[in-house]
C-alpha positions as CSV (number, residue, x, y, z in Angstrom):
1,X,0.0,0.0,0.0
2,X,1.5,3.5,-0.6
3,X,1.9,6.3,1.8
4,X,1.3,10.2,0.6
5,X,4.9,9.9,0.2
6,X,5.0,7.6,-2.6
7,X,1.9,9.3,-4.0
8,X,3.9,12.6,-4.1
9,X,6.1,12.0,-5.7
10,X,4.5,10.1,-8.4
11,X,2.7,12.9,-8.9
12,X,6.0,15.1,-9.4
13,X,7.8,12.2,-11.6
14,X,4.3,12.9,-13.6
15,X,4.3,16.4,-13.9
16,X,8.0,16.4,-14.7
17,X,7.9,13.8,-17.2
18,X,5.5,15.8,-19.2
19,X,8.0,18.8,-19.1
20,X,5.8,21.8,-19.8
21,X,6.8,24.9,-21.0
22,X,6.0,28.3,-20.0
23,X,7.0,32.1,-20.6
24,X,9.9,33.5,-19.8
25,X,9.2,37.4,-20.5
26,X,12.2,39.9,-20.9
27,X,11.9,44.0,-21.0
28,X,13.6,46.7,-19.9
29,X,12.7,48.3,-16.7
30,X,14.3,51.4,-15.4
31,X,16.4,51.3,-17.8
32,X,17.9,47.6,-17.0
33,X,16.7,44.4,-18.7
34,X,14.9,42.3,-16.6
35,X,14.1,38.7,-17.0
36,X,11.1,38.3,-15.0
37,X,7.4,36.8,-14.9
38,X,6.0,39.3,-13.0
39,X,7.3,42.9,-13.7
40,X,7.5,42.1,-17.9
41,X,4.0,40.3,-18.5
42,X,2.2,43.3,-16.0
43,X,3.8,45.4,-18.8
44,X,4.8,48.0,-16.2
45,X,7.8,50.9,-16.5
46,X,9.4,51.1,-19.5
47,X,8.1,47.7,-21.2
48,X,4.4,49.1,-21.2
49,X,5.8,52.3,-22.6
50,X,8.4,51.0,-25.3
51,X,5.9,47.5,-26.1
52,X,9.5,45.8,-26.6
53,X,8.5,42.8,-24.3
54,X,9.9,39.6,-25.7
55,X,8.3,36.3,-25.0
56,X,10.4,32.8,-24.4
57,X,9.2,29.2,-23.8
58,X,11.5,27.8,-21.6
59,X,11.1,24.2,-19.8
60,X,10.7,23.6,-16.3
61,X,14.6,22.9,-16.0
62,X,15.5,26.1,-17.8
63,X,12.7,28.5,-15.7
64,X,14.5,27.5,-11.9
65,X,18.0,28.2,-13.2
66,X,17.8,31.1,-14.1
67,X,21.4,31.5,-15.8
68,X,20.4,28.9,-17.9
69,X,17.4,30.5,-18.8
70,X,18.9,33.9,-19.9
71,X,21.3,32.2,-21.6
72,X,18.9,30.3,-23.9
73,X,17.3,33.5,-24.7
74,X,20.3,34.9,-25.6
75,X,21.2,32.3,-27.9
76,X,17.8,31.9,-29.0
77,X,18.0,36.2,-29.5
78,X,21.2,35.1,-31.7
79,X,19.6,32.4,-33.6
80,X,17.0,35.5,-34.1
81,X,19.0,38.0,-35.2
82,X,21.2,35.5,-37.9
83,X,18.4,34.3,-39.4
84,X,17.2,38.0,-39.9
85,X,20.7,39.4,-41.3
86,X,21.0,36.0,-43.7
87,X,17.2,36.6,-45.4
88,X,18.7,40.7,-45.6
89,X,21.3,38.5,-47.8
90,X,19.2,36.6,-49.8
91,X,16.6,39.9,-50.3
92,X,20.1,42.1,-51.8
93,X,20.7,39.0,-53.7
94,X,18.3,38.4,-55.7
95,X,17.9,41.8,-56.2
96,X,21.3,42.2,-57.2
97,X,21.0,39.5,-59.7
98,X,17.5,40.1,-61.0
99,X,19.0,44.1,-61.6
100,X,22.3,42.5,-63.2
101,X,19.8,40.2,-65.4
102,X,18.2,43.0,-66.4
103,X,21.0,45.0,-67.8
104,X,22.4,41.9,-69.6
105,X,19.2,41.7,-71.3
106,X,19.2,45.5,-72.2
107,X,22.4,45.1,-73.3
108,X,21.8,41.7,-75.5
109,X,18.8,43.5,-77.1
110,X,20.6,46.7,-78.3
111,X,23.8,44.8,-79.0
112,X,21.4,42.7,-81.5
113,X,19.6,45.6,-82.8
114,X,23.0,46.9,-83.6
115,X,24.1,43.9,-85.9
116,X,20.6,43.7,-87.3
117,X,21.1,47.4,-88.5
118,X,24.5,46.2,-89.8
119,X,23.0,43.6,-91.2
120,X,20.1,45.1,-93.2
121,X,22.5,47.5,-94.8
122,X,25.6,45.3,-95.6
123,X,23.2,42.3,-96.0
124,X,25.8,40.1,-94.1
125,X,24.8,38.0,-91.6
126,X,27.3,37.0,-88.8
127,X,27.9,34.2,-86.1
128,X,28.2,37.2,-83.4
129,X,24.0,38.0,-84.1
130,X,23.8,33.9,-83.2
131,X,25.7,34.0,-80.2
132,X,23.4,37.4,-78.6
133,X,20.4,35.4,-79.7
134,X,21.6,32.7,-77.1
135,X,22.9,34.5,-74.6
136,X,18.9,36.3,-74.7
137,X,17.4,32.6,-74.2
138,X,19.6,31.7,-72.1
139,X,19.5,34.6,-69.7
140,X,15.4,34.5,-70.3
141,X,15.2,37.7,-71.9
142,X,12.9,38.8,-74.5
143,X,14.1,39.4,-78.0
144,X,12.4,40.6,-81.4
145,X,12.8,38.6,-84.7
């Protein structure tokens, strides 16, 4: 037969097992950051003022030690802020590339209409017009026949 003991913890091996996870709020209060259930979530001082409250799910673990806990958020922060600056990357990119795409084709298209010019009045036609026609196709850029 079990005792309150054994049904105690039981109940805690339970709970534990299931390993919730909960907020972990940081803000700035008076001017310091504050890692804190309380002061953050109640949005009071300069966190209700500024809105910059961030929200963390931390485990049970993580929540009662709470240098582990700050520094999960910082790496999670981290994580945050590389993944930001790395899509800023890939946004310039392609915008790069689309631009430099773009002035290929422009350039293609008036080199051709250059040798087609040439063309029509020497009536000579010449490997060069050829090779702008596939640089057009293969750069996907419209060209007039």
């Amino acid at each position: 037969m079990m005792n309150t003991t054994h049904l105690l913890v039981a109940a805690i091996a339970m709970a534990t097992a299931s390993a919730p996870s909960f907020a972990v709020y940081k803000c700035n209060v008076g001017g310091k950051t504050v890692y804190s259930d309380t002061q953050c979530q109640a949005g009071t001082g300069d966190a209700r003022i500024n809105g910059n409250v961030s929200t963390y799910q931390l485990t049970r673990k993580d929540h009662y030690d709470m240098d582990r806990a700050v520094d999960r958020i910082h790496a999670e922060e981290s994580e945050r802020n590389y993944q930001r600056r790395m899509d800023e990357i890939d946004r310039k990119y392609k915008s790069a590339a689309e631009e430099t795409r773009k002035n290929a084709c422009q350039y293609f298209n008036n080199e051709l209409d250059r040798v087609r010019e040439n063309k029509r009045v020497t009536g000579y036609s010449s490997e060069y017009e050829n090779r702008l026609k596939l640089h057009l196709s293969q750069n996907n850029c419209r060209y007039f026949k």
